[in-house]
N, C-alpha and C positions, 0 to 999 in steps of 0.2 A: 864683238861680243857674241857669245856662241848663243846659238836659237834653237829650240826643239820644234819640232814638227808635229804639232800635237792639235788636239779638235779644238777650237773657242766658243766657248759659250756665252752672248754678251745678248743685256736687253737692250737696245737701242730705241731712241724716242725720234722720230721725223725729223729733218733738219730743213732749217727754212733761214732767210737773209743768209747764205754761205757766202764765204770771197775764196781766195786761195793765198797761201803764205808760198814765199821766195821758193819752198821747198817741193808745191803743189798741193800741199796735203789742206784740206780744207779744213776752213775756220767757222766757228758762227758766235758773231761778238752778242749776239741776245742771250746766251749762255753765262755772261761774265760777272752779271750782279748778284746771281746764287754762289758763285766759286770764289769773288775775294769777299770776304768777310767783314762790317765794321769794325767788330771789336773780336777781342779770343773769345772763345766757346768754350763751355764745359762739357767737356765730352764724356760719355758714360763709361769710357775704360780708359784715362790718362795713361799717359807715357811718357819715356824722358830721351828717348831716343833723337840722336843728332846726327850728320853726316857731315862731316867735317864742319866747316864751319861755316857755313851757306843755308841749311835747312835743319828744324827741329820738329819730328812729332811731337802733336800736344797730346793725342791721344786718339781714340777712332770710335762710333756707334756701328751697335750690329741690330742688323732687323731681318728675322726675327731673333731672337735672342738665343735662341735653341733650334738652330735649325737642322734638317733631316738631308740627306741624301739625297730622298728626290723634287725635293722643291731651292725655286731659285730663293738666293738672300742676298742680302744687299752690305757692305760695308764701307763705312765714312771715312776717310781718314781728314786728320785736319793739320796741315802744317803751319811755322811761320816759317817765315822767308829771312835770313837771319843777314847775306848777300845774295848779290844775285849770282847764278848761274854761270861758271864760264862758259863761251861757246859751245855749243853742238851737246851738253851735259841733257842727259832725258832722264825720267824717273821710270824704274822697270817694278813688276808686281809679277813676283812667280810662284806657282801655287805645287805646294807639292802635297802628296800624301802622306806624310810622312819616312817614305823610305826614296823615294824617285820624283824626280817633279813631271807634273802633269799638265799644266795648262800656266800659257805666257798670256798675263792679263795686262799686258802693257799698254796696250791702245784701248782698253775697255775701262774708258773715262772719259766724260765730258770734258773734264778740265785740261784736254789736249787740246779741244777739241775750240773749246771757249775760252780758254788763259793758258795758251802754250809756253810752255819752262822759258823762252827766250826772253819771255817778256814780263818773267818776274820781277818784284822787285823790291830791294829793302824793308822791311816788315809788314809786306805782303802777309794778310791768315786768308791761308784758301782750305775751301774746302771741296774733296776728291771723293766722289762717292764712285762706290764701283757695285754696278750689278752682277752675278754668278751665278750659272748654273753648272752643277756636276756635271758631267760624262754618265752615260747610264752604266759604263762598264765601272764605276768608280764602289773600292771593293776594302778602302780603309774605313774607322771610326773618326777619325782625324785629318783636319785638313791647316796645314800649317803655309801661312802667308810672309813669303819673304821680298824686301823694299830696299830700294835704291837706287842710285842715280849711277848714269854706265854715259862715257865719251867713247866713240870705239872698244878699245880693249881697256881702257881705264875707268874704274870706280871710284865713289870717294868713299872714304874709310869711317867706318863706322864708332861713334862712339857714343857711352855711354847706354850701350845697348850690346846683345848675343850677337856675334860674327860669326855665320856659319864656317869661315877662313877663306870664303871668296868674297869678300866686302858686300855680303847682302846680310842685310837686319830682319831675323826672326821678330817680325811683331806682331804674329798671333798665332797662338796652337790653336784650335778652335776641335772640340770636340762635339763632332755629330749622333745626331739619333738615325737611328735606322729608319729607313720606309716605313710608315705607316704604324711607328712605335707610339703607344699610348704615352703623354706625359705624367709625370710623375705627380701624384696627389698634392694639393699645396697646403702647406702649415695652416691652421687656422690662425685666426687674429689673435694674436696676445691679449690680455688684460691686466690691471696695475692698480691696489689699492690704495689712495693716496693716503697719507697721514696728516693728519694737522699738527702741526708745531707745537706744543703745549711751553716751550721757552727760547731766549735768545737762540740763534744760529748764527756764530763768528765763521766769516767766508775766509778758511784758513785752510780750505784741502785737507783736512783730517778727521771730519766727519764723527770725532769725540764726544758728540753730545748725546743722548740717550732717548732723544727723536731719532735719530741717524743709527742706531743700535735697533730701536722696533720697527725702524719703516721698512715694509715689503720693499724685497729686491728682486729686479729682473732676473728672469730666466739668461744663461750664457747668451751673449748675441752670437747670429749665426751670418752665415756666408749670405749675404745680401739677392747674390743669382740665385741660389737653390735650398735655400734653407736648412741646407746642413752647417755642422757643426762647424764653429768656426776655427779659423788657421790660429787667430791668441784669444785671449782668457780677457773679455767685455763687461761690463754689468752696469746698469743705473737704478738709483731709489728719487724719489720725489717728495716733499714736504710741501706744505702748504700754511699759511693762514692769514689775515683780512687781511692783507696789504699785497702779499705776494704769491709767487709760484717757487720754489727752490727745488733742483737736484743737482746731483751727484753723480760723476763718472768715476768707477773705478777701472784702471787701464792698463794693462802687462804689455810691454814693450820693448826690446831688448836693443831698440837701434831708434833712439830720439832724435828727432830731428824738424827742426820748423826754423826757417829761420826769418820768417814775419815780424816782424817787430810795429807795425801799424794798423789803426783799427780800419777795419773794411779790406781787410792787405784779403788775396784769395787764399785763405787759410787750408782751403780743402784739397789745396795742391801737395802738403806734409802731411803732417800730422796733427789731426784735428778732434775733438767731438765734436757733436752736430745735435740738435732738436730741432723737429719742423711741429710746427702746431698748425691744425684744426678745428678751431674753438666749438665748433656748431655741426664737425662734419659734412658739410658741401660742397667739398673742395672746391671752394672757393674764400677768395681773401685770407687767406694761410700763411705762418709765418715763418720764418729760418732763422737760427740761431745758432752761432759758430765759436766755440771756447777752444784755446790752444794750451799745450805744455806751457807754453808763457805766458798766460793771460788774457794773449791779446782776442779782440770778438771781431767777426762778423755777422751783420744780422739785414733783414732785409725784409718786405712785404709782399706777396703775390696777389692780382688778383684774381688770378687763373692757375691753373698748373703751367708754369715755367711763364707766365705771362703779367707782365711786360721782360719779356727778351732784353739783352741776356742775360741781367743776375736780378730782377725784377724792382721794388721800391727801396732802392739804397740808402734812400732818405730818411726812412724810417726808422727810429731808434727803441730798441729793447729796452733800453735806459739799466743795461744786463749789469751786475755787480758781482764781481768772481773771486776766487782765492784758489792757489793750484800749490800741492805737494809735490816734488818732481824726486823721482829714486834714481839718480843718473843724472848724468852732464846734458847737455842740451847740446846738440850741432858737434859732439866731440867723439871723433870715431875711435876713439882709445878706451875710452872707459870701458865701464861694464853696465851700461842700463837695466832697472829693471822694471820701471813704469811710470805711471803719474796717479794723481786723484786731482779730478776737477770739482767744484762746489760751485754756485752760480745762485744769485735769485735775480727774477724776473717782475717787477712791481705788476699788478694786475689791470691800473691803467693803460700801461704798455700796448695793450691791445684792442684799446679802445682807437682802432684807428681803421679806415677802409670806409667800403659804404655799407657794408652787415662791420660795426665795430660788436667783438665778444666784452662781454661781462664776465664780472669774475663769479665763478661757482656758486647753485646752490645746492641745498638735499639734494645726494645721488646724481648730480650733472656728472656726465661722461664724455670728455675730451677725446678728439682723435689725434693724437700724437705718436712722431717715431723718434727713436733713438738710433745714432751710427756714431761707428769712429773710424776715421781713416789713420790709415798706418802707410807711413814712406817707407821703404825698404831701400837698400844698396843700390836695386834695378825693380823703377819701378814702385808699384804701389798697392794696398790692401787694402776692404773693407769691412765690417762688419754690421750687422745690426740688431735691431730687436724684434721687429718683423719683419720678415723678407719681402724687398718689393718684386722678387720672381722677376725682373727684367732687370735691363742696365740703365734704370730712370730714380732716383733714388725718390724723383717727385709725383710716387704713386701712390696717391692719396687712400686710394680703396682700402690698401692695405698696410695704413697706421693702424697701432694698437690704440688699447681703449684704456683711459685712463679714470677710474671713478673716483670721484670727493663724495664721503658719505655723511661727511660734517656737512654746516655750512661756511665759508669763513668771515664770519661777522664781526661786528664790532666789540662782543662780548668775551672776544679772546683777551685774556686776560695778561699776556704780558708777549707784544708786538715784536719779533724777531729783530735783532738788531742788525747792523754789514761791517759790525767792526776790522779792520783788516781788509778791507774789499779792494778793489782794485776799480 
């Protein structure tokens, strides 16, 4: 395999209990319970990238999210292990600048180091963080990360993934800020005036009733990292009254795809929407809510941000009631897609659970809630949302919008929304 000659910039952390492998290259097994994984990770920028049929990117975290030229950043990658390794098979990381490569970050990984490729094994999820620093001569805006496994002169072949046409996998363009570039102002918080239901609401995905005609609608959601405009056409409204919470996704999608058919399946790997709530604002005890083109939910409890690891109280039931309009075939790359409508209520007991359990609404209570939707694409995957969480965490509480009830929804509502049709 051909080697460039070029400077390495690696943060390295002290090494302690070393041994040496058959090869000489030293090991250190206190390394290896951060690098294999219990379970898969949600990584903040999935992928679908495969190497023949041995190894699959899940996806990879980047820290800091916007990083500059001349400070180091760090990126994760996370694989499974699909077989193992034949012989002598190593995983290479070459960094270029976009026009020439500039730095072989091959050995700049613990996971060589503490779980060497030899000793992979059958669905092995490890996880590969790699430290980096530029070159001070480094004179691009873009720094593009290419991945793969190299025997001598052979590679394995890339799939489901960009092949630059020597079997390395483009899996990340990553656009940098200049030295000491001021960051870009960020969006203020949204806000969202709730409606109360004044009659039934049938969870049928078409939103016909003339609650769902007055209720304020989101502003377009936008690109989740930076708050611009987004890549497809997003939007949610909200109802409300004494029993429940109801909204609506309306969703432009020209390429549907989920093909989940189980409740708690990880829906936010296709094509998803998504509500996290904040009842009280303290990011804490916060909930997750997941509706698909088919109906099927995910939902879950936090009592921290991402806390309890990895998908937090699964236990937990929204006791969510949905109805989905689908404009297009679902999983059929023939068609012609051209979105969905999701409908959903939410009973307000629901969240009567944790050890702060929320109450449902009174006068003028204001909810921290966000809205997203994830879109799968051919390669790869999209998101959108309603406030941006400026990073690649979508569980950044600070920056849910604010959702006001200026009713209250009491018991004097006079005719109780029904789930005819629900799911």
């Amino acid at each position: 395999m051909r080697r460039w000659l070029v400077a390495l910039y690696v943060i390295t952390t002290a090494v302690s209990c070393t041994e040496k492998r058959a090869d000489n290259t030293a090991t250190d097994p206190s390394l290896k319970p951060k690098i294999v994984l219990a379970a898969k990770p949600t990584p903040a920028h999935p992928s679908q990238l495969q190497f023949g049929e041995k190894l699959r990117l899940l996806g990879y975290d980047l820290s800091p999210e916007a990083p500059t030229v001349d400070k180091p950043f760090t990126v994760t990658w996370y694989w499974e292990v699909l077989a193992p390794l034949d012989k002598g098979y190593k995983i290479f990381t070459h960094l270029s600048d976009g026009k020439i490569n500039r730095l072989n970050l091959d050995a700049a990984r613990d996971m060589r180091r503490g779980y060497p490729e030899a000793e992979w094994k059958k669905g092995d999820v490890l996880r590969d963080e790699q430290a980096v620093k530029l070159p001070a001569d480094w004179n691009a805006n873009e720094a593009v990360f290419y991945l793969g496994f190299y025997k001598d002169e052979t590679r394995l072949p890339v799939k489901n993934g960009k092949d630059d046409g020597l079997r390395r996998a483009e899996a990340l363009r990553l656009s940098l800020l200049p030295q000491g570039a001021p960051k870009a102002p960020e969006p203020a918080v949204p806000r969202l005036i709730a409606r109360r239901a004044t009659g039934p609401i049938k969870l049928d995905g078409k939103l016909d009733e003339a609650d769902w005609a007055a209720a304020q609608r989101t502003s377009s959601f936008v690109t989740t990292m930076n708050g611009t405009p987004g890549t497809f056409e997003a939007r949610a409204q909200v109802l409300y009254d004494a029993d429940a919470f109801y909204a609506a996704f309306v969703v432009s999608d020209d390429y549907l795809k989920t093909h989940f058919k189980n409740a708690d399946d990880h829906l936010w790997e296709e094509d998803t929407t998504e509500i996290m709530f904040d009842p009280d604002g303290d990011a804490k005890n916060y909930f997750e809510l997941q509706v698909s083109p088919r109906g099927v939910s995910f939902d879950t409890r936090y009592d921290a941000p991402r806390d309890p690891r990895p998908f937090g109280h699964v236990d937990w039931s929204s006791q969510v009631k949905s109805g989905v309009s689908v404009q297009g075939k679902i999983d059929d790359d023939k068609g012609t897609d051209v979105g969905y409508t999701v409908e959903l209520r939410v009973p307000w007991s629901a969240f009567e659970a944790g050890e702060t359990p929320a109450k449902k609404p009174t006068t003028g209570d204001t909810w921290r809630i966000n809205f997203f939707v994830m879109d799968s694409r051919e390669k790869g995957q999209r998101a959108v949302g309603w406030s941006a969480p400026m990073v690649g965490d979508f569980h950044t509480l600070a920056k849910f919008g604010r959702v006001v009830f200026p009713e209250p929804p009491d018991a004097k509502d006079a005719t109780p929304a029904s789930t005819t049709q629900a799911k």
